[in-house]
N, C-alpha and C positions, 0 to 999 in steps of 0.2 A: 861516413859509411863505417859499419861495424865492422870488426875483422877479427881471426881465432886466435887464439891466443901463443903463446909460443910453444910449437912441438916438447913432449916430454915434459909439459907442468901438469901431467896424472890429472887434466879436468876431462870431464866427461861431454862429449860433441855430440847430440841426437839421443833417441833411445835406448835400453841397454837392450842386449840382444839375448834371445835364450831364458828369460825372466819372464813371468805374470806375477799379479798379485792380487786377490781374494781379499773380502771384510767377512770376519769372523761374528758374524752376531751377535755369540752366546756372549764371547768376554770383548767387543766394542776394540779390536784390532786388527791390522792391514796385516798378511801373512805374504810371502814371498815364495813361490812357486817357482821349480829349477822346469822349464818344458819339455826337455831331452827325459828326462826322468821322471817326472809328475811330484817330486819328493819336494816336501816344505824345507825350506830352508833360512830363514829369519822374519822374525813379529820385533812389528811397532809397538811399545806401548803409549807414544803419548796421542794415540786415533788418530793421526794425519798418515795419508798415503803416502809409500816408498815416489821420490820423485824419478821420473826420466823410465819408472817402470808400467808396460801396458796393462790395464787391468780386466781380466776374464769377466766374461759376458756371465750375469747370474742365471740360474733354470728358471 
């Protein structure tokens, strides 16, 4: 049976909380969205999605 790892080794357990993240079309990258604030706040450049972050439904 699997189990966490030991308190205070800075891994991350579940989803991050307070985060989205959008794919930018124009230039083919995942952007990082703060949702308290709606403000960008860090781009992938190599096109793979930010892990463990949920990503906004497109219009």
């Amino acid at each position: 049976m699997a189990r966490n790892p030991p308190v205070g080794d800075n891994a991350r357990r579940g989803a991050v909380r307070d985060r989205s993240q959008v794919f930018n079309p124009h230039n083919q990258n995942w952007t990082k969205r703060d949702s308290d604030t709606g403000r960008f706040m860090d781009q992938k450049k190599d096109g793979e999605p930010f892990k463990g972050v949920r990503r906004e439904r497109g219009k």
